[in-house]
N, C-alpha and C positions, 0 to 999 in steps of 0.2 A: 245315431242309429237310424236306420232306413226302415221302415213297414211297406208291406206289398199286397195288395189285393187282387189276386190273380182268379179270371174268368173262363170258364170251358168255352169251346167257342161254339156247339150244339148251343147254350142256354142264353146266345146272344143273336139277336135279331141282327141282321146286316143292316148298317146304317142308321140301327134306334142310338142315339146318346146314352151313355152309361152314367151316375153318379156314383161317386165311392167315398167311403164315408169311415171314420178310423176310430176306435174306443179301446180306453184302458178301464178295466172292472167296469163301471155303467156313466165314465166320464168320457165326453169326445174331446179328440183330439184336434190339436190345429184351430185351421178358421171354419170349418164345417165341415160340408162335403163338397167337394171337385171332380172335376171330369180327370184328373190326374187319380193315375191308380195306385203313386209310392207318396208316401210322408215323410219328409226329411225331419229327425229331429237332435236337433245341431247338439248337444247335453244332454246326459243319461243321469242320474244320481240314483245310490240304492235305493231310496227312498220309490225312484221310479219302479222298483219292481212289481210284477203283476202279472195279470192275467191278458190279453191281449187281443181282438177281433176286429175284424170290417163288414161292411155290408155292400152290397152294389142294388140300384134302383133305373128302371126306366121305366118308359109311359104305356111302354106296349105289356110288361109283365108286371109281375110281382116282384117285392125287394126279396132278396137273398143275402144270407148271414154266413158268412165264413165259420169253421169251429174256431173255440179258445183255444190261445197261443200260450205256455204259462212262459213270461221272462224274469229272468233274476240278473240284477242288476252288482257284479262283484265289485266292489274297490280294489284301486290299486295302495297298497301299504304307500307310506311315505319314507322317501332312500335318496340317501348320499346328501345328508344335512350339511351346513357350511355354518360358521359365521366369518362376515368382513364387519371391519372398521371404516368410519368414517370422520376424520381425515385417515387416507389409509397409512396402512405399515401399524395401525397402533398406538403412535406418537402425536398427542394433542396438547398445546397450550393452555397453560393452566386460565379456567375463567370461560374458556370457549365453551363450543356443543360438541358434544361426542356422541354418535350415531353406531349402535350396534343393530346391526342386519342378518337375519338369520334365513336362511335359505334351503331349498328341498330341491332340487334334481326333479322329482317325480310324484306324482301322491295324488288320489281323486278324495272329492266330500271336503266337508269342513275340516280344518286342520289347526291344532292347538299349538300354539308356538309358547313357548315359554324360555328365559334369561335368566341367568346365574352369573353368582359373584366367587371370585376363590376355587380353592380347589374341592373344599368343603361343599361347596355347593348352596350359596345364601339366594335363596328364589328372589327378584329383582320385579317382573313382571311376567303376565301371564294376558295371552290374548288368543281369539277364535274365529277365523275369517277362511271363505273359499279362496285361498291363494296360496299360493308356493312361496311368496316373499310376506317378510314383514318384519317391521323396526321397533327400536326402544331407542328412544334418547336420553343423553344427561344434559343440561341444557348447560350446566357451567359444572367443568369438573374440576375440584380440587386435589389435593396432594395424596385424599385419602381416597382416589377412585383410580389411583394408582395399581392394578390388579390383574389377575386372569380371569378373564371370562368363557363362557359354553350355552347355549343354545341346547334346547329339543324342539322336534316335531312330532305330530302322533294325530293322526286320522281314524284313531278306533283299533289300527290293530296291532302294532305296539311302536311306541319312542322310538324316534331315530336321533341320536344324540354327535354334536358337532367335535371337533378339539377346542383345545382353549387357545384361547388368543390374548397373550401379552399386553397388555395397553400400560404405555408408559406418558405420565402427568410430566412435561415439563415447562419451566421457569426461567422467563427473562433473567438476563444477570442484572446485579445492579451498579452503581456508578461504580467504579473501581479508584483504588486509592493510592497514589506512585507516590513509591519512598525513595530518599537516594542515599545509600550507603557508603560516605567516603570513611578513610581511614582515619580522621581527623577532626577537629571542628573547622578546620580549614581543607581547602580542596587545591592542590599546588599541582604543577603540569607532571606529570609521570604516575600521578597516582592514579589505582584501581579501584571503580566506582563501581557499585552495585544498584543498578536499579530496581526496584521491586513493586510489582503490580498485582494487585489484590481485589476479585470485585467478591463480596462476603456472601451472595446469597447469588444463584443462577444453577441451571442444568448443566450440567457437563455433558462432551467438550467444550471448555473451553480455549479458543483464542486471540492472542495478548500481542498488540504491536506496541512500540516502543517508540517514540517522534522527540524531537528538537527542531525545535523553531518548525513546526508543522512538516517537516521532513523524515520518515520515518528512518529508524537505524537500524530496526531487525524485528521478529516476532519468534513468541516461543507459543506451544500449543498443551494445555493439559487435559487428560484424559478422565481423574477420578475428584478433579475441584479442586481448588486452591488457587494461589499465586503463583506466579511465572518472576524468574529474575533475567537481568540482561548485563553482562561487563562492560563497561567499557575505560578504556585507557586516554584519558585524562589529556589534554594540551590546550594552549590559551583560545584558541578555537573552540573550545565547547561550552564557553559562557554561553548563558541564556534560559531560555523557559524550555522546560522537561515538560511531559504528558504523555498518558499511554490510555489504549484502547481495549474493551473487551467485548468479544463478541464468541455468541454460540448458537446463531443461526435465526436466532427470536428479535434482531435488535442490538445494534452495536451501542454503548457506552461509553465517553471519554473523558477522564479525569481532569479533575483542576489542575491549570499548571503552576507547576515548581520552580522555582527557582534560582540557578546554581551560578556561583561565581569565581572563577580557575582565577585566584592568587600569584601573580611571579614573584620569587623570594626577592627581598631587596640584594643581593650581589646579583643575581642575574636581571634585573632589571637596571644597575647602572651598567654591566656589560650590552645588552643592549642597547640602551644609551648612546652610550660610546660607540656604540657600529656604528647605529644610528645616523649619529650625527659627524662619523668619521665618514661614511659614505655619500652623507649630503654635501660636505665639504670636498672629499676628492671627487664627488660629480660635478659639482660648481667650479672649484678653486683648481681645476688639475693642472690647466696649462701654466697659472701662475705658479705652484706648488714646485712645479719641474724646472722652471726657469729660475726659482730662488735656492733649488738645491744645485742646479749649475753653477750659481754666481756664489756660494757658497766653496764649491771645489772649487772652483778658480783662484778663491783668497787663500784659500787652505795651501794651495799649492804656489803659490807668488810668495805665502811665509813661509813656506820649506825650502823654496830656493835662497831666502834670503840668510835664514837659520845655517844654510850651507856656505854661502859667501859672506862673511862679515865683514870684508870692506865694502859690500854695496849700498849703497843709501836709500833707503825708502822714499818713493816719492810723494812729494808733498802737494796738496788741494793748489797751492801758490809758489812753483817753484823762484829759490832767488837764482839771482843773476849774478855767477865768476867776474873775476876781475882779470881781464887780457888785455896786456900792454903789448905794443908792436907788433899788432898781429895783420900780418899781412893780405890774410887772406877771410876773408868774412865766413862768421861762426853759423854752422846752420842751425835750422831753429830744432827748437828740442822737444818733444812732445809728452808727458805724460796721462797715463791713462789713470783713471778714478772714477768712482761712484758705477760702476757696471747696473743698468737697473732694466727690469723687464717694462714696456710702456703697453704693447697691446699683439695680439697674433705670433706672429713668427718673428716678428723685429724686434732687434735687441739694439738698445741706447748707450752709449759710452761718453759721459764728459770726460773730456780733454782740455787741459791747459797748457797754452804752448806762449813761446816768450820768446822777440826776436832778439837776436846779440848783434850790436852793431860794433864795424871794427873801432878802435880808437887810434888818436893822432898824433902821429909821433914824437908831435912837436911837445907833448905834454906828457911824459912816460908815467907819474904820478899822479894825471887825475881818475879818478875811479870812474866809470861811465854810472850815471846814477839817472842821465837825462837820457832821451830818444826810448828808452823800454815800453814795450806795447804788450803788457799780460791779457788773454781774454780767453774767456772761456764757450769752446764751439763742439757740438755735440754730432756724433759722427753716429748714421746710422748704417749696424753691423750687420752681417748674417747670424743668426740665431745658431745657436753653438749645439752640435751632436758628436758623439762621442769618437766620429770619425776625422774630427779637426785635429789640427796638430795644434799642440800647446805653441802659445805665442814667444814664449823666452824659450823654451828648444829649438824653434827654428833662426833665432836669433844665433 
């Protein structure tokens, strides 16, 4: 509010200094009087109301008094009350502080703020300050301050009353507890396993990851509390330590691990086996493998032709030696093959025993040649045999 001490200018000497001087009922105002003719007075309160005057003085006349001014000082009502939360949204952890703020838009004079619980309306606190804001704390709030609250204002001319405002109390979860549900006391590859994850006390949402060997394998999320389950299909791959996590925003939680160990039935663990070691061996032993199934058909088929000719004679590791009298013309030597065996790569070994026949003299038609014979055994090395050779007795 601004005050004005306004002068005629007949009752003003030119050039005399003026004083001016400001009063409420028979108190002054300000810091005295000043050569300044307006008083700023930054805040009015009803209480300010009253009667109002100035005076002006200088050296050459007499002071002069303004008439009384009466002023009345209205309030403004207190309007458009609020309450907020603090942490906001309403949503505090249980054990923290919880700050309710009640708020006025508008309002002059001291102003009553008062706090309620419910919808009932349970009076909480009650306070009186020149301000438009002001708080109530819970310094730790438990399960039971879980509530709706409302707020008023009121400056003398009536209550301005807030909505309510929701305040929801929540609770870390606590450790959670993973079960594993196989169908058995034993856990074999193709069975269906239920995991199950349970943390007993926390706020909902909750959510639930599910890990192997610190790997997770999925997450399931609940909304009104409990456990979470997870399937899974069972192979010798899933030995090992289980563990699952819960979390709802307060602090994640992760359970002791579990256990589990996938069983092969014993028939498929000797099939296994038997790959196994059927595989180590045709990776190792192949080339030998193949070259003894060669030298196997080769015998196989040298006794079918014999089976078919019964006058032929098997040949023998040491062939003997016929008895040729008057022969004129020298016997060549005779060759037999034996013992066919793989030695190493793509070379294939053949001992052979050959036996030379020397002619006899005619002079002796009856002696048996029993001297001059030279048996020995000389090993020829062959091209390794595929299936594009010709058999050695059909091309014979």
């Amino acid at each position: 509010m601004t005050l004005t001490c306004e002068m005629q200018a007949t009752s003003q000497k030119l050039g005399a200094p003026v004083q001016f001087c400001f009063f409420r009922e028979s108190q002054a105002l300000g810091q005295g009087c000043s050569h300044s003719p307006e008083l700023q007075l930054p805040t009015v309160w009803r209480k300010d109301s009253g009667s109002y005057w100035c005076k002006a003085k200088t050296l050459a006349i007499r002071v002069t008094w303004s008439p009384r001014i009466q002023i009345q000082v209205q309030g403004v009502p207190v309007w458009n009350v609020s309450l907020e939360t603090q942490p906001p949204g309403g949503q505090v952890q249980k054990g923290k502080k919880l700050v309710l703020i009640c708020l006025a838009t508008q309002g002059t004079g001291d102003i009553t703020f008062s706090w309620y619980k419910g919808v009932l309306g349970l009076i909480l606190e009650t306070k009186t300050q020149r301000s438009l804001t002001a708080k109530f704390e819970i310094p730790a709030v438990t399960d039971s301050d879980a509530e709706n609250y409302f707020c008023t204002a009121d400056n003398g001319y009536h209550p301005s009353i807030s909505e309510l405002v929701s305040v929801t109390v929540r609770s870390p979860v606590s450790r959670p507890v993973l079960t594993l549900g196989a169908p058995g006391a034993q856990a074999f590859p193709g069975d269906m396993m239920e995991l199950r994850c349970e943390a007993q006390s926390g706020s909902p949402p909750i959510r639930y990851r599910f890990y192997h060997e610190d790997i997770i394998l999925g997450s399931n999320s609940t909304l009104s509390g409990g456990g979470a389950s997870f399937n899974l299909s069972l192979t010798t791959e899933h030995s090992g330590n289980y563990s699952c996590e819960a979390d709802n925003g307060l602090g994640a939680q992760r359970s002791e691990a579990v256990m589990l160990s996938v069983t092969v039935p014993v028939e498929d663990r000797k099939e296994l086996l038997a790959s196994g070691v059927l595989e180590g061996l045709l990776g190792t032993l192949g080339p030998t493998v193949m070259a003894l199934s060669l030298c196997c058909w080769l015998k196989k088929r040298l006794g079918r032709r014999e089976a078919e000719d019964p006058g032929r004679i098997p040949p023998s590791p040491v062939p003997q030696v016929p008895n040729y009298i008057n022969s004129a013309v020298p016997l060549q030597e005779q060759f037999v093959y034996e013992n066919v065996n793989v030695v190493s790569g793509d070379e294939v070994y053949s001992l052979v025993y050959h036996r030379q026949q020397e002619r006899q003299a005619a002079v002796d038609p009856q002696r048996t040649p029993t001297s001059g014979q030279n048996a020995s055994a000389i090993y020829f090395k062959l091209k390794k045999a595929s299936p594009a050779d010709v058999d050695y007795e059909d091309a014979m």
